[in-house]
C-alpha positions as CSV (number, residue, x, y, z in Angstrom):
1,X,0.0,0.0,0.0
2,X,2.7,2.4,0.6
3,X,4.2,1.7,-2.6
4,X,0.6,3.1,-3.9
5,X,0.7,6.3,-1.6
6,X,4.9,6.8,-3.6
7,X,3.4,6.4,-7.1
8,X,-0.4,8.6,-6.6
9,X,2.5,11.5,-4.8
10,X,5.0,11.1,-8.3
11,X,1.7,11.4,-10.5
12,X,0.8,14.7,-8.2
13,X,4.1,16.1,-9.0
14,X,4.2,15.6,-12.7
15,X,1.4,17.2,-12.8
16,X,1.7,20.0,-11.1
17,X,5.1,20.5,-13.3
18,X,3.2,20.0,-16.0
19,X,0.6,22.5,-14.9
20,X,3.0,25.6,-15.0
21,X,4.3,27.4,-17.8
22,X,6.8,26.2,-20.5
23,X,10.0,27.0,-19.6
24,X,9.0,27.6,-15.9
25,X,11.0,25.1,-13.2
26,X,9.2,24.0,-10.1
27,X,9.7,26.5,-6.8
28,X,11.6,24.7,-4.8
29,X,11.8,27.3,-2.3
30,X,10.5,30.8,-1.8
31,X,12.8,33.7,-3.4
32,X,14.7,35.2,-1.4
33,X,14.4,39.1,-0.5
34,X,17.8,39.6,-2.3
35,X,17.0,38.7,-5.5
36,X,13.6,40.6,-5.6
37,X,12.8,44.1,-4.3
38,X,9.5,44.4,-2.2
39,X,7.0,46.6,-3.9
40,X,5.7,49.7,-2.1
41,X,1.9,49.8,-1.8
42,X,0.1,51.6,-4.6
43,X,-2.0,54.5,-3.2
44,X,-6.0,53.1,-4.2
45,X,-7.1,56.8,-4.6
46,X,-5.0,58.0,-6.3
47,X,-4.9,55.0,-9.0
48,X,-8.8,55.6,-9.3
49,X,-8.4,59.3,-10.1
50,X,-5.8,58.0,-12.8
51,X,-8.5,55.7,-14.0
52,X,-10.9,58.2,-14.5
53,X,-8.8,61.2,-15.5
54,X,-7.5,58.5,-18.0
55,X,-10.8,57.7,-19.1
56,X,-12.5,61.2,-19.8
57,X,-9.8,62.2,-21.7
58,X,-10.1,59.0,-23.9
59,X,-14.3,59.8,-24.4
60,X,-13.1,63.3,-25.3
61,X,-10.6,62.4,-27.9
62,X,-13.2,59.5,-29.3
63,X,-16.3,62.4,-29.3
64,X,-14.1,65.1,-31.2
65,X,-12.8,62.3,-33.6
66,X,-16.4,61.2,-34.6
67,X,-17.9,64.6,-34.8
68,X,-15.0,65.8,-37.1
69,X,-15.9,62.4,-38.8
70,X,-19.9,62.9,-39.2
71,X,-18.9,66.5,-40.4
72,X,-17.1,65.0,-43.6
73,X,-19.7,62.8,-44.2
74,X,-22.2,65.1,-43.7
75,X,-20.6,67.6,-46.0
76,X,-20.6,64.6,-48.4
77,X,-24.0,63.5,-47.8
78,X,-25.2,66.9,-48.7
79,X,-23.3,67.1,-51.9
80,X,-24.8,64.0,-53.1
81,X,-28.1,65.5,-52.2
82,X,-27.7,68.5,-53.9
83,X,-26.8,66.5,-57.1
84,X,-30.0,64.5,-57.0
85,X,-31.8,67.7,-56.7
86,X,-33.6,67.0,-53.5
87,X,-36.2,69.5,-52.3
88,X,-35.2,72.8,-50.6
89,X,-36.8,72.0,-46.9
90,X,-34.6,68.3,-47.0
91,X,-31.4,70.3,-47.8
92,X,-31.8,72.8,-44.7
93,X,-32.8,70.1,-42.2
94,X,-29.2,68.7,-43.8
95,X,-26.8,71.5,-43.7
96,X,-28.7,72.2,-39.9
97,X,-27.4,68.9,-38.9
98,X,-24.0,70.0,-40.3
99,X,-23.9,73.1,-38.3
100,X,-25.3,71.3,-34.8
101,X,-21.7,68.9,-35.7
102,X,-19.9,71.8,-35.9
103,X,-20.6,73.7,-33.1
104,X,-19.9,71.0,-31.4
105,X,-15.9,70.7,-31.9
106,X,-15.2,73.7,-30.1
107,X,-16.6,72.7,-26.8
108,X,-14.9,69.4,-27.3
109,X,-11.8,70.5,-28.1
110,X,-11.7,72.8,-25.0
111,X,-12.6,70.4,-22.7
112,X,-10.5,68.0,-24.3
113,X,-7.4,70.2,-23.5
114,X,-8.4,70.7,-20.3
115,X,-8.2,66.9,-19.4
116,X,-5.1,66.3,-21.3
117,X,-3.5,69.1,-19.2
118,X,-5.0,67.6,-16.0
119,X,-3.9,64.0,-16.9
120,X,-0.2,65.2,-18.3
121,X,-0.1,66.9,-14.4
122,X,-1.2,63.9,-12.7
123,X,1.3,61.6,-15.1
124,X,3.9,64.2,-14.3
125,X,3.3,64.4,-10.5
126,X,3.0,60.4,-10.1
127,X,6.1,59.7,-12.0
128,X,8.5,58.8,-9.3
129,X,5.9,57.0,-6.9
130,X,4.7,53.2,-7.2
131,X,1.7,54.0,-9.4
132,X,4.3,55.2,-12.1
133,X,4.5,50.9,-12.2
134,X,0.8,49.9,-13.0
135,X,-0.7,49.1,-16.3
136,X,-3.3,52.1,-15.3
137,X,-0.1,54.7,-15.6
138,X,1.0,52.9,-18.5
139,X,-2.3,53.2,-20.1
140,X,-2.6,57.0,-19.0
141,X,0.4,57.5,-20.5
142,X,-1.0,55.9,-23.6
143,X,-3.6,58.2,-24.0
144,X,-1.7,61.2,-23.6
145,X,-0.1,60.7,-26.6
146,X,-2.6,59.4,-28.6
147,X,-4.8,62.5,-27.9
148,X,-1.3,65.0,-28.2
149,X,-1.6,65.9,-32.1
150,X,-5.5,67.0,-31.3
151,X,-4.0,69.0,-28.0
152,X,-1.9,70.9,-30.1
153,X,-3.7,71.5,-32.9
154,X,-6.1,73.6,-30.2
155,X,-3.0,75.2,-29.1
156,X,-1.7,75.8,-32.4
157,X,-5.1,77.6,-33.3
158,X,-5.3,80.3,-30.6
């Protein structure tokens, strides 16, 4: 029977081996605090302020990209109108719907600046702290540059 209990413990082992990752060994023992640094704690609050900072300047970015967007296909919509020679009162509800898309940009675009300033200060301020090493920051960071070219156009305007 013990010979049993030897053979069910080898099985266990194989596969648990065989349960981690290629390439991975077995831990034999726990690593030691030498070889790895402990990490400080990550300050919650903060990281859910970068979450959200992070994620209003991403629906700002994605808003001013598809009203520019419905603006060209407006424009396009109403040019292919105006070659079928629809009636006068359908061309005006048209070009008002144009006009509605673009009064919007310049709202968007100033808010969007605001929140890429305010994200770019956060990013800037956390940069040296634990946060700086999250996927969150990472993402932030991300973002920032994604939405710079529209940033500066704004800036590039005034």
């Amino acid at each position: 029977m013990a010979d049993q209990d030897g053979i069910v413990a080898v099985e266990q082992q194989e596969v648990e081996a065989q349960a981690q990752a290629p390439g991975q060994e077995a831990e034999t023992s726990p690593p030691s605090t030498a070889e790895k640094e402990p990490e400080a704690p990550v300050d919650q609050a903060a990281l859910k302020k970068l979450k959200i900072k992070t994620g209003v300047l991403k629906r700002l970015y994605k808003d001013k990209l598809s009203y520019e967007k419905e603006i060209v296909d407006q424009e396009a919509k109403i040019e292919k109108f105006k070659a079928e020679g629809k009636d006068e009162s359908f061309m005006r509800q048209q070009i008002n719907c144009l006009n509605e898309s673009k009064m919007m940009i310049p709202d968007v675009q100033k808010r969007l600046v605001v929140a890429y300033e305010e994200l770019k200060q956060l990013t800037d301020s956390e940069q040296h702290n634990p946060i700086s090493k999250t996927k969150e920051y990472s993402d932030a960071i991300a973002v920032i540059i994604e939405s710079q070219l529209a940033v500066e156009q704004e800036q590039h305007n005034k």
